[in-house]
N, C-alpha and C positions, 0 to 999 in steps of 0.2 A: 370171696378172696381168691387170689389167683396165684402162683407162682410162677419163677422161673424154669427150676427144674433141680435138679440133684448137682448140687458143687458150686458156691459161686453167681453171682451176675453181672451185667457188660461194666465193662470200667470205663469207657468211656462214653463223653455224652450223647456222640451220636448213635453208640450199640445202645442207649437206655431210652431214649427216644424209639428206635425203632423196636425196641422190647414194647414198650408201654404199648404200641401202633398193634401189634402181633397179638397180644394180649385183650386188649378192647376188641379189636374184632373177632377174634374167639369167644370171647364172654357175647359177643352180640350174636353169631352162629349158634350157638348153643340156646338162646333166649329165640332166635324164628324156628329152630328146631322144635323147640317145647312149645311156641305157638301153633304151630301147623301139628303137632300131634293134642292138642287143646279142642284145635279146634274144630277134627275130626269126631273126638265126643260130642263137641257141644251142638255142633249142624242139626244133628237129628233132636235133640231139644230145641231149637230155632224151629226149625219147621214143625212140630208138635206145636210149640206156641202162637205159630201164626195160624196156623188152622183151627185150634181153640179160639183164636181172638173172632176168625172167620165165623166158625160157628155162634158163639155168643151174638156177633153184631145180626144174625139172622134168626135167633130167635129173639130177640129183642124188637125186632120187626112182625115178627109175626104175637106178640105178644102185645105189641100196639095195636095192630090192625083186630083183633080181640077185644080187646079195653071200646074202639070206635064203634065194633059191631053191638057190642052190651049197652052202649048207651045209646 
């Protein structure tokens, strides 16, 4: 929820209009804000996970080529 401010809001329809306009884009500012500070945590969990998935798909290779040599 968002307000106007202390006293009041536009009385007529073009000052509510351009309220509503001031206001959406604010709320969306504030929403890439908290994504880009988001997503500054989460990168380095990204990259931790692809290098896990990394690892995994190469032991799983070498854990094949194991299983062909035993038989």
């Amino acid at each position: 929820m968002t307000t106007v401010g202390y006293r009041g809001s536009p009385q007529t329809t073009l000052g509510r209009i351009i309220t509503i306009g001031v206001l959406v884009v604010g709320i969306g500012f504030v929403a890439v804000l908290t994504e880009a500070v988001a997503q500054r945590f989460l990168a380095s969990e990204i990259e931790v996970l692809a290098e896990l998935r990394e690892v995994r798909a190469r032991l799983d290779r070498l854990e094949s080529r194991l299983a062909d040599r035993a038989t």
